[in-house]
PDB file of N, CA, C, O and CB in Angstrom:
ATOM      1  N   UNK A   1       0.831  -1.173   0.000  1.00  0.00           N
ATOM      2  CA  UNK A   1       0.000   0.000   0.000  1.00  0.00           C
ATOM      3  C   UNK A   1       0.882   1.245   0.000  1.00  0.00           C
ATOM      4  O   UNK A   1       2.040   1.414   0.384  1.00  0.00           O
ATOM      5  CB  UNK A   1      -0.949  -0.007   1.206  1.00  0.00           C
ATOM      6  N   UNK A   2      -0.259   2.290  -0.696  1.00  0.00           N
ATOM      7  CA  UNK A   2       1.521   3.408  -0.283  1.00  0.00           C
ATOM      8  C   UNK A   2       0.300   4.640  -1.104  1.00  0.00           C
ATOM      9  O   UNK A   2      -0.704   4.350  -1.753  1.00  0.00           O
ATOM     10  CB  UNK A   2       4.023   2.819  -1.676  1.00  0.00           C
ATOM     11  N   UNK A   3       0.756   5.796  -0.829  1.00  0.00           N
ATOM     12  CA  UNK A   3      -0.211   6.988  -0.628  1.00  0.00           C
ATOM     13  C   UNK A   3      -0.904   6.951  -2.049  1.00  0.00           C
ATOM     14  O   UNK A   3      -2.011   7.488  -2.099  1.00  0.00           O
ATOM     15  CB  UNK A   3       0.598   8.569  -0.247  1.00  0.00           C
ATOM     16  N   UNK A   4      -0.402   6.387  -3.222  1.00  0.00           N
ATOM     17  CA  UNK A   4      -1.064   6.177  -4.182  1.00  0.00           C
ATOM     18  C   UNK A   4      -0.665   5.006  -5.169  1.00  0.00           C
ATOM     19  O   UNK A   4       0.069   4.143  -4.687  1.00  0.00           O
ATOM     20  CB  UNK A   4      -1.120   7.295  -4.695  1.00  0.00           C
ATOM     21  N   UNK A   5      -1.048   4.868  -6.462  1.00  0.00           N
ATOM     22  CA  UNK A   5      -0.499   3.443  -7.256  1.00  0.00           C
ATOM     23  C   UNK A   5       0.745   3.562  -7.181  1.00  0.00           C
ATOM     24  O   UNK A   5       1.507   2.847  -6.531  1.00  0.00           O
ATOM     25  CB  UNK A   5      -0.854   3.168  -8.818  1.00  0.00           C
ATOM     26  N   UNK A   6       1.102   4.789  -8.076  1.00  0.00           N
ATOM     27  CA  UNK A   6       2.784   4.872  -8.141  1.00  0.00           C
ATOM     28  C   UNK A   6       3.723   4.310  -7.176  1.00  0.00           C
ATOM     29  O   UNK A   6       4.639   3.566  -7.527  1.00  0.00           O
ATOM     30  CB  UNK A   6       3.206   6.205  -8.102  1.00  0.00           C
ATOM     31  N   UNK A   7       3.451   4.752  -5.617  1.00  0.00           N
ATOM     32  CA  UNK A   7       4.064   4.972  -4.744  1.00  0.00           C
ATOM     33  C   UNK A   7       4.192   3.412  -4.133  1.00  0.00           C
ATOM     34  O   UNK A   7       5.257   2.893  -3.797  1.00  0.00           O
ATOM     35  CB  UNK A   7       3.470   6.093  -4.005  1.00  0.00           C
ATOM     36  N   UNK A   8       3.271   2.972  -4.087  1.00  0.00           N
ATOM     37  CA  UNK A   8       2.835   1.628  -3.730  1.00  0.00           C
ATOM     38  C   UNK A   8       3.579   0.413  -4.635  1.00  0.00           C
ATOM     39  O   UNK A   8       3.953  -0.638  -4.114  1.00  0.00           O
ATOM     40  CB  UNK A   8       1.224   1.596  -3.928  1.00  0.00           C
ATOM     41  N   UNK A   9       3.742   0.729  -6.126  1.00  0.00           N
ATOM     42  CA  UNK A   9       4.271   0.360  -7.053  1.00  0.00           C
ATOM     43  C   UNK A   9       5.994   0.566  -6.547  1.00  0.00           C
ATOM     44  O   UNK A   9       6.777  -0.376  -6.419  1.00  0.00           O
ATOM     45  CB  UNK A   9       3.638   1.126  -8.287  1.00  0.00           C
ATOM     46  N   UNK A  10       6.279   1.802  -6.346  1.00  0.00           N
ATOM     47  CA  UNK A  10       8.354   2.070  -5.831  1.00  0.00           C
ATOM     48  C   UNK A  10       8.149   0.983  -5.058  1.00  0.00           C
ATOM     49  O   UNK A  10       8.574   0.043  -5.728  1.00  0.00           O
ATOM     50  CB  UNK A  10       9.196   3.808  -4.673  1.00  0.00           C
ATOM     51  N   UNK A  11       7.697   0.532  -3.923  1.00  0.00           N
ATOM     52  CA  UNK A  11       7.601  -0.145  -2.765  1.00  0.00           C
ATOM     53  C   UNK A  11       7.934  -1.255  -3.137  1.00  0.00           C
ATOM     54  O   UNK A  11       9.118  -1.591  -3.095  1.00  0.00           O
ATOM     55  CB  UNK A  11       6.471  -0.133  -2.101  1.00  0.00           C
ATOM     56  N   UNK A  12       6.897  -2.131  -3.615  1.00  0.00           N
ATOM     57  CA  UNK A  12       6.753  -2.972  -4.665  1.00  0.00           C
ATOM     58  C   UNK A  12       8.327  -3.680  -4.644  1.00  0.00           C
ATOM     59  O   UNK A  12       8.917  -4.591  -4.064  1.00  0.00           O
ATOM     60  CB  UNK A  12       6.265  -2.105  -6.103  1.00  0.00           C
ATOM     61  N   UNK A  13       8.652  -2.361  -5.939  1.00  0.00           N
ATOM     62  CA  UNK A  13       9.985  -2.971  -6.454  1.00  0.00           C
ATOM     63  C   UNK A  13      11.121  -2.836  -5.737  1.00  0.00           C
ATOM     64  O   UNK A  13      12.175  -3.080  -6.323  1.00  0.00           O
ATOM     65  CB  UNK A  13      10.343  -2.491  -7.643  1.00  0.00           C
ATOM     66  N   UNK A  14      11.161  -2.409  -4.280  1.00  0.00           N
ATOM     67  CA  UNK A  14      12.099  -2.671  -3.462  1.00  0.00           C
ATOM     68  C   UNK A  14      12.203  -3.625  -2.733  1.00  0.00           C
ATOM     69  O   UNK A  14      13.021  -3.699  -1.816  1.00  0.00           O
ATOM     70  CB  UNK A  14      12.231  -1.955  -2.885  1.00  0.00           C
ATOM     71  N   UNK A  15      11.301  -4.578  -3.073  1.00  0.00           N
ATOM     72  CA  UNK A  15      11.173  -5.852  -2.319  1.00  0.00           C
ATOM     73  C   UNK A  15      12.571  -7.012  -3.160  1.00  0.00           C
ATOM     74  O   UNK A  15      13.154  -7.159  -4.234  1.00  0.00           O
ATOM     75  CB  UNK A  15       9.210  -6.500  -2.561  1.00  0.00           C
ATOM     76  N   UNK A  16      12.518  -7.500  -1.984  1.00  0.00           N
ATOM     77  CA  UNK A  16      14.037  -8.288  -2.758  1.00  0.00           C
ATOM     78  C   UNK A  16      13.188 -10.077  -2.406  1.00  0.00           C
ATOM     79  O   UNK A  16      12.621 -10.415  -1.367  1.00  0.00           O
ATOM     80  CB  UNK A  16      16.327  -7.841  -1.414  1.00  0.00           C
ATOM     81  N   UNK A  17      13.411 -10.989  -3.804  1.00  0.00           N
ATOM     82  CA  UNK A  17      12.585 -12.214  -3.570  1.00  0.00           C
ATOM     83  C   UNK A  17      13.554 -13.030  -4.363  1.00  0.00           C
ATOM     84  O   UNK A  17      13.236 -12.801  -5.530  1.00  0.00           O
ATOM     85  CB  UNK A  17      10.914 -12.219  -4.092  1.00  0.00           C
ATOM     86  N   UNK A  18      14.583 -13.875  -4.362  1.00  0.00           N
ATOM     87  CA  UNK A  18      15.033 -14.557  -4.976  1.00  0.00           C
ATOM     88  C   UNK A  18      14.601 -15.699  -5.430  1.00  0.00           C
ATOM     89  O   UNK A  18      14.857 -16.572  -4.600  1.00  0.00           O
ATOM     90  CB  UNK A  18      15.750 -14.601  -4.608  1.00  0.00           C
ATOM     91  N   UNK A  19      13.895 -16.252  -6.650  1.00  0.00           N
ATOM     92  CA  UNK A  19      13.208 -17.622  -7.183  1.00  0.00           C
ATOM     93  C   UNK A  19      15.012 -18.192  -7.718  1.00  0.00           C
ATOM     94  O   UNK A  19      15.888 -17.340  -7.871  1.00  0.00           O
ATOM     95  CB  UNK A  19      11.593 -17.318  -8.864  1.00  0.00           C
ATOM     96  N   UNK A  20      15.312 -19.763  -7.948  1.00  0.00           N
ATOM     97  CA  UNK A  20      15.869 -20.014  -8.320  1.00  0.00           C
ATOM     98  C   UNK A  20      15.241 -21.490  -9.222  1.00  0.00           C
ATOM     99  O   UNK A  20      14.374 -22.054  -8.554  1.00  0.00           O
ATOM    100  CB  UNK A  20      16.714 -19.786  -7.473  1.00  0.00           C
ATOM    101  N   UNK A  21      15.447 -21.988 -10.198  1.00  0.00           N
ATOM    102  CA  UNK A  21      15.302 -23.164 -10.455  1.00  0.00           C
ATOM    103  C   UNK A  21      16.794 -24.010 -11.447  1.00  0.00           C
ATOM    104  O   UNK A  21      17.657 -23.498 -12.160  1.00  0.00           O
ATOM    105  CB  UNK A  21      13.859 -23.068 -11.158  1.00  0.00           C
ATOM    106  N   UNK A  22      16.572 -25.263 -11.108  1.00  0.00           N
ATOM    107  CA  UNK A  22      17.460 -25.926 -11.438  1.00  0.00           C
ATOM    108  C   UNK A  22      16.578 -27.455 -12.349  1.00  0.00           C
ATOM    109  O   UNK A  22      15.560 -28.003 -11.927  1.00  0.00           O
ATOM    110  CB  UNK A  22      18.385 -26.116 -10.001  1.00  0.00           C
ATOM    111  N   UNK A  23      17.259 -27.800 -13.492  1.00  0.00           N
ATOM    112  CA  UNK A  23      15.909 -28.957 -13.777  1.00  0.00           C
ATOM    113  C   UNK A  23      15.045 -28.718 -13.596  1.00  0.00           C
ATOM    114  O   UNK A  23      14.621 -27.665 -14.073  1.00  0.00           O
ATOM    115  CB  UNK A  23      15.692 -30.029 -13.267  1.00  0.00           C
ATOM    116  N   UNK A  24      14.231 -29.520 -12.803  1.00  0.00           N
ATOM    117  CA  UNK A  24      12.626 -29.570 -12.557  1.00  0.00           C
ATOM    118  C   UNK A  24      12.530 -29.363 -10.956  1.00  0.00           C
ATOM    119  O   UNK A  24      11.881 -30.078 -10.194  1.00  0.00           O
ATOM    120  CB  UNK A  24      11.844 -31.194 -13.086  1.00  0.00           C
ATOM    121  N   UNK A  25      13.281 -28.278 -10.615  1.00  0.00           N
ATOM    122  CA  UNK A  25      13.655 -28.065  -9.027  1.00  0.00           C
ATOM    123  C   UNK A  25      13.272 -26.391  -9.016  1.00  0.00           C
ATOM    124  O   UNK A  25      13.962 -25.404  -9.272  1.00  0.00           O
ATOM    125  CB  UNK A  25      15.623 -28.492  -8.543  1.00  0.00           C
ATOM    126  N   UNK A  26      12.162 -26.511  -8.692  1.00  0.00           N
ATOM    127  CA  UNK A  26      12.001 -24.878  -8.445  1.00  0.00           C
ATOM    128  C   UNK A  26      12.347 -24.234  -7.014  1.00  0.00           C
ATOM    129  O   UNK A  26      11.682 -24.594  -6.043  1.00  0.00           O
ATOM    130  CB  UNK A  26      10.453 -24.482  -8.689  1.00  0.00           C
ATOM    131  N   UNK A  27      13.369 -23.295  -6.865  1.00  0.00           N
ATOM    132  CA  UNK A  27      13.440 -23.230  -4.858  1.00  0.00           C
ATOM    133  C   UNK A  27      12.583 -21.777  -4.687  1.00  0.00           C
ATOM    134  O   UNK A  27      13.073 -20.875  -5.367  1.00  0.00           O
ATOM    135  CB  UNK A  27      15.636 -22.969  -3.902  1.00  0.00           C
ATOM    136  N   UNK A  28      11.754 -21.512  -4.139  1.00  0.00           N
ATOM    137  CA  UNK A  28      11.029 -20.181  -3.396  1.00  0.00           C
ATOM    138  C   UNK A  28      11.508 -20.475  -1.865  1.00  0.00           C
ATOM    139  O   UNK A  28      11.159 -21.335  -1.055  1.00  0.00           O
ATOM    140  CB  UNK A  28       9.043 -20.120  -3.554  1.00  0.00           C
ATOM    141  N   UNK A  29      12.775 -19.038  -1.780  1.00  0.00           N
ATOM    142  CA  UNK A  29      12.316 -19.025  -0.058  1.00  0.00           C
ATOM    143  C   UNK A  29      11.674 -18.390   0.522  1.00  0.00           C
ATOM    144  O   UNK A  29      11.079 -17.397   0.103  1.00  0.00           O
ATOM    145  CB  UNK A  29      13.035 -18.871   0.771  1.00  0.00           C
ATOM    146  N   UNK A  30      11.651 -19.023   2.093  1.00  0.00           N
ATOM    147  CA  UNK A  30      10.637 -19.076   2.796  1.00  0.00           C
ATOM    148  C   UNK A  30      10.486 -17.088   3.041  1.00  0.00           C
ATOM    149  O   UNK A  30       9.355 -16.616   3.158  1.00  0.00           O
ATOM    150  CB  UNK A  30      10.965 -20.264   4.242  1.00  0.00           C
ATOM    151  N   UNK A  31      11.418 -16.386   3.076  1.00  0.00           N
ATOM    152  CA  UNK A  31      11.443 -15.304   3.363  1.00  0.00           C
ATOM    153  C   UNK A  31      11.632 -14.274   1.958  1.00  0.00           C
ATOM    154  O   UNK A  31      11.756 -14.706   0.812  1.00  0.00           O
ATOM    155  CB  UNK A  31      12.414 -15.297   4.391  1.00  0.00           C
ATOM    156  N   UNK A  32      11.623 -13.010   2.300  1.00  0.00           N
ATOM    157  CA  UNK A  32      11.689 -11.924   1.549  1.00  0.00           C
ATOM    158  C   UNK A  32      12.457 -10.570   2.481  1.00  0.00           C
ATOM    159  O   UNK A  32      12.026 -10.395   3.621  1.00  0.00           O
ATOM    160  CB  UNK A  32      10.130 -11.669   1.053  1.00  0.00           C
ATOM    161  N   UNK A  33      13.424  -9.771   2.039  1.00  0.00           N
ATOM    162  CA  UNK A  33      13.714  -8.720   2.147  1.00  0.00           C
ATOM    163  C   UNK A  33      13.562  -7.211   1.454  1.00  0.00           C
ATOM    164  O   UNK A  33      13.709  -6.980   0.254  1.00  0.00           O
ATOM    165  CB  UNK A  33      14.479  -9.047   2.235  1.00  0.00           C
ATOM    166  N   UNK A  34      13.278  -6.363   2.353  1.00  0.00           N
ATOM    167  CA  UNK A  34      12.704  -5.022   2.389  1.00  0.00           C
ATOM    168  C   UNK A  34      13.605  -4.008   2.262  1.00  0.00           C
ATOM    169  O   UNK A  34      14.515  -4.672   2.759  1.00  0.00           O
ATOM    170  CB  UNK A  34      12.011  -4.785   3.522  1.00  0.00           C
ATOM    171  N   UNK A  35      14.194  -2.839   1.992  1.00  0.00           N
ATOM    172  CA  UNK A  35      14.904  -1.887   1.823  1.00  0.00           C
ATOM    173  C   UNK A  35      14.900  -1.771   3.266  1.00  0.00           C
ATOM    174  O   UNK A  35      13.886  -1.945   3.942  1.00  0.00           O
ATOM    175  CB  UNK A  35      14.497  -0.812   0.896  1.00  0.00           C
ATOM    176  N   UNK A  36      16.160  -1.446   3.785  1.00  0.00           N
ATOM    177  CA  UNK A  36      16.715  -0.851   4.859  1.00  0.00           C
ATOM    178  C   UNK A  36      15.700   0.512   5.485  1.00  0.00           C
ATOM    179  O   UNK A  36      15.192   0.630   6.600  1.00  0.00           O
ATOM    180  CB  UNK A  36      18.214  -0.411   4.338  1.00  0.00           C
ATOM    181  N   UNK A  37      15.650   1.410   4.334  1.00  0.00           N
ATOM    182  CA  UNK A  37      14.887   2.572   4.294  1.00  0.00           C
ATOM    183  C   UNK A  37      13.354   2.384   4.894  1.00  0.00           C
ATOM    184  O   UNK A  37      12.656   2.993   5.705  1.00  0.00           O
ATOM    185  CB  UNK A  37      14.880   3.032   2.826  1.00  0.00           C
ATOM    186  N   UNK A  38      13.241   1.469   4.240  1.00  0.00           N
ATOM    187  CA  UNK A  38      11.492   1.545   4.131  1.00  0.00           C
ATOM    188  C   UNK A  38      10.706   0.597   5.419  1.00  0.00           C
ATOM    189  O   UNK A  38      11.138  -0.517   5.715  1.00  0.00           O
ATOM    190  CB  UNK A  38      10.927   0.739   2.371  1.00  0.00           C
ATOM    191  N   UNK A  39       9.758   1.087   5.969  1.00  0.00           N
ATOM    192  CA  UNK A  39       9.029   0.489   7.179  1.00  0.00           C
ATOM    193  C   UNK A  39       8.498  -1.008   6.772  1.00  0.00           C
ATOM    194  O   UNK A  39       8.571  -1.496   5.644  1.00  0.00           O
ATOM    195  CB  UNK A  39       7.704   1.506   7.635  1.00  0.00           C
ATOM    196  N   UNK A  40       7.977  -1.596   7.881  1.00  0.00           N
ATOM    197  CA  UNK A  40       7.429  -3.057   7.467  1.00  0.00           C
ATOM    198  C   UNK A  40       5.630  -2.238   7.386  1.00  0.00           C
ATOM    199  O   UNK A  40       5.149  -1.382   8.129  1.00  0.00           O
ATOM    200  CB  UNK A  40       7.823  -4.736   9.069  1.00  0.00           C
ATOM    201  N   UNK A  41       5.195  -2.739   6.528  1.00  0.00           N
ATOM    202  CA  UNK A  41       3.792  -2.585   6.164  1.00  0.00           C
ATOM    203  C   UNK A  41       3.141  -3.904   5.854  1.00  0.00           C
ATOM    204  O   UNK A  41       2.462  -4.005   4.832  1.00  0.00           O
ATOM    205  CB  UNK A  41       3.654  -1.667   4.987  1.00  0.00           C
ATOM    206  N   UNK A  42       3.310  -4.961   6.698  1.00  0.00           N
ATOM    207  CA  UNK A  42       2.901  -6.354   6.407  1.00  0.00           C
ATOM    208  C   UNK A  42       2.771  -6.465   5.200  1.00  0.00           C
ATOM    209  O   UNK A  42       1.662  -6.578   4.679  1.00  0.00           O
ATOM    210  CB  UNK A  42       1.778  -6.821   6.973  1.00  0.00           C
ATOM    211  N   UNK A  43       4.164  -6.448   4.366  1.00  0.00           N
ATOM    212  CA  UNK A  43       4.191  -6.343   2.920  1.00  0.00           C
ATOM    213  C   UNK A  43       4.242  -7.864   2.662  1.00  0.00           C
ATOM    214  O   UNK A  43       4.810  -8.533   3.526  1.00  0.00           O
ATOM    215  CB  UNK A  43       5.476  -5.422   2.265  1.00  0.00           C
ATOM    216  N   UNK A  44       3.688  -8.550   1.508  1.00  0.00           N
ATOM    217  CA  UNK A  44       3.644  -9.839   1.488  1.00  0.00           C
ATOM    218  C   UNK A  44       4.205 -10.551   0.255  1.00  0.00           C
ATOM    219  O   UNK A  44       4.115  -9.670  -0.600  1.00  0.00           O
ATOM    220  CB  UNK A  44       2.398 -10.149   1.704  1.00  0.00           C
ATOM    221  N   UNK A  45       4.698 -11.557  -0.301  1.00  0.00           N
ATOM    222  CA  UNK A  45       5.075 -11.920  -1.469  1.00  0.00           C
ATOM    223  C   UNK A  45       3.946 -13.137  -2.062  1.00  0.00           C
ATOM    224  O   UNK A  45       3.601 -14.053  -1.315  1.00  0.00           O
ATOM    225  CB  UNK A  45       6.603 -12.368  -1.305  1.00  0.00           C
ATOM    226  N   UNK A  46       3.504 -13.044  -3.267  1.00  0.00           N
ATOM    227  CA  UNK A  46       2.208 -13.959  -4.061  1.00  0.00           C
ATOM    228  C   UNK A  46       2.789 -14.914  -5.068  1.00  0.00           C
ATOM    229  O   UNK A  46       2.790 -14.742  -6.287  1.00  0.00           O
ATOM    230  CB  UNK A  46       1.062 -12.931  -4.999  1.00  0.00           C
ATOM    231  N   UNK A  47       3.208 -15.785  -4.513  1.00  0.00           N
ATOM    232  CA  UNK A  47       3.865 -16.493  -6.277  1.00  0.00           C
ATOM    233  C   UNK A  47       2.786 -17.264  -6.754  1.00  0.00           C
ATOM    234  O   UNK A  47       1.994 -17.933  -6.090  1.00  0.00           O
ATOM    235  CB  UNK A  47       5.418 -17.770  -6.280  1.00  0.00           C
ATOM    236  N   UNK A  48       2.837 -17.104  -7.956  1.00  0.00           N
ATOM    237  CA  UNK A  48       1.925 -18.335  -8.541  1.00  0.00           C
ATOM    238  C   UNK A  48       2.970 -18.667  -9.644  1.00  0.00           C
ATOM    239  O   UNK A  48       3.813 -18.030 -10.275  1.00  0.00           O
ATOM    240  CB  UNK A  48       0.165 -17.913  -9.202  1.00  0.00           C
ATOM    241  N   UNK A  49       2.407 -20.322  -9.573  1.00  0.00           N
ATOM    242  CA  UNK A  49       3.522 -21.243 -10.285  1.00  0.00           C
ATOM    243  C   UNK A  49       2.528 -21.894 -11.282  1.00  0.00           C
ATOM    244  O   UNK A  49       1.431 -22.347 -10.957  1.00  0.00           O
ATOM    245  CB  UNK A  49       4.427 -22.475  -9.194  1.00  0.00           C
ATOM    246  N   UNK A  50       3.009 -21.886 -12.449  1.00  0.00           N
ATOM    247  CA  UNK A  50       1.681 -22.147 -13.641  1.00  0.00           C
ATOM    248  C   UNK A  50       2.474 -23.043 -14.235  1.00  0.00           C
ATOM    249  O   UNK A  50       3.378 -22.658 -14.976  1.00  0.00           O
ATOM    250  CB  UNK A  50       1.031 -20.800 -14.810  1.00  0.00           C
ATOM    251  N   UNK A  51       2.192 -24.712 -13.934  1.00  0.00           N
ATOM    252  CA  UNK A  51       2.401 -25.876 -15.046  1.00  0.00           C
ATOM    253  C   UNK A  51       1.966 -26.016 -16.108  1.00  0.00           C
ATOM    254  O   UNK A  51       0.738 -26.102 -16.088  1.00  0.00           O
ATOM    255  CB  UNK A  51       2.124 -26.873 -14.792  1.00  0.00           C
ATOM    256  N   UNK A  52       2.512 -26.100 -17.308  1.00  0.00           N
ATOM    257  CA  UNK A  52       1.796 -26.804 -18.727  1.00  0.00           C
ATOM    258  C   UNK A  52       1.409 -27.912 -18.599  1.00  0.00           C
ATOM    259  O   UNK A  52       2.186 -28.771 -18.183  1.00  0.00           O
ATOM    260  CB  UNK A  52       2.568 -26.979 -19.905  1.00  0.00           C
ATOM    261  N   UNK A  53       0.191 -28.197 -18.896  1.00  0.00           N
ATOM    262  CA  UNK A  53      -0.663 -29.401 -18.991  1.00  0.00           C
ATOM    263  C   UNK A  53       0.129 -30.703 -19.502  1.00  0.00           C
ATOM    264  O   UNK A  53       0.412 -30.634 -20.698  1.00  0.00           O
ATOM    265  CB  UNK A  53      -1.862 -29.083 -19.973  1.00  0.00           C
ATOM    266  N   UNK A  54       0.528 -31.821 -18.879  1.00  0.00           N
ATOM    267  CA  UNK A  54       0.982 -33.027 -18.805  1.00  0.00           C
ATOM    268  C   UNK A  54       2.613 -33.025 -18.547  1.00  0.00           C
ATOM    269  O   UNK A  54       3.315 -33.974 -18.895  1.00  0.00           O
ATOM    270  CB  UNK A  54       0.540 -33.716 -20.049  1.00  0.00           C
ATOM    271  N   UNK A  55       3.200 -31.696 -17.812  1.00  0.00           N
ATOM    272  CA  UNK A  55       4.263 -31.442 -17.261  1.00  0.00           C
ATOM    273  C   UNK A  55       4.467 -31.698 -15.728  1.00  0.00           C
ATOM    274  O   UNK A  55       3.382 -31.695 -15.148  1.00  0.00           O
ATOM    275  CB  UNK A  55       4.447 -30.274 -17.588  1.00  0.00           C
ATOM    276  N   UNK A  56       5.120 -31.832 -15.223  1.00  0.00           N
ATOM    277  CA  UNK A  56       5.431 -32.185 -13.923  1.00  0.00           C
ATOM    278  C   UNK A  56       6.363 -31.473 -13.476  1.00  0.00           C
ATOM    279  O   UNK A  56       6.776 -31.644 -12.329  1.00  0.00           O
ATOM    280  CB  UNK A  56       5.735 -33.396 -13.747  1.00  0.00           C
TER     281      UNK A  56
END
């Protein structure tokens, strides 16, 4: 959230989320980091993971 889209949007992209995959090894960790600067605003991270049909 943040005083308007834009602002909410900077925020956004100061979030630090590292995905890695290897093969058929996808790693999401458990955590996320925030700019030093910026307050905690129960900011949250959403992954969605989208398989192709008869992929594993």
């Amino acid at each position: 959230m943040g005083k308007s889209d834009e602002d909410a949007l900077a925020r956004a992209k100061k979030i630090k989320y590292s995905v890695s995959s290897a093969d058929s090894i996808l790693d999401l960790p458990a955590g996320f980091a925030i700019d030093k600067n910026s307050k905690y605003r129960a900011q949250n991270v959403l992954v969605l993971v989208q398989i192709p049909v008869g992929k594993k």
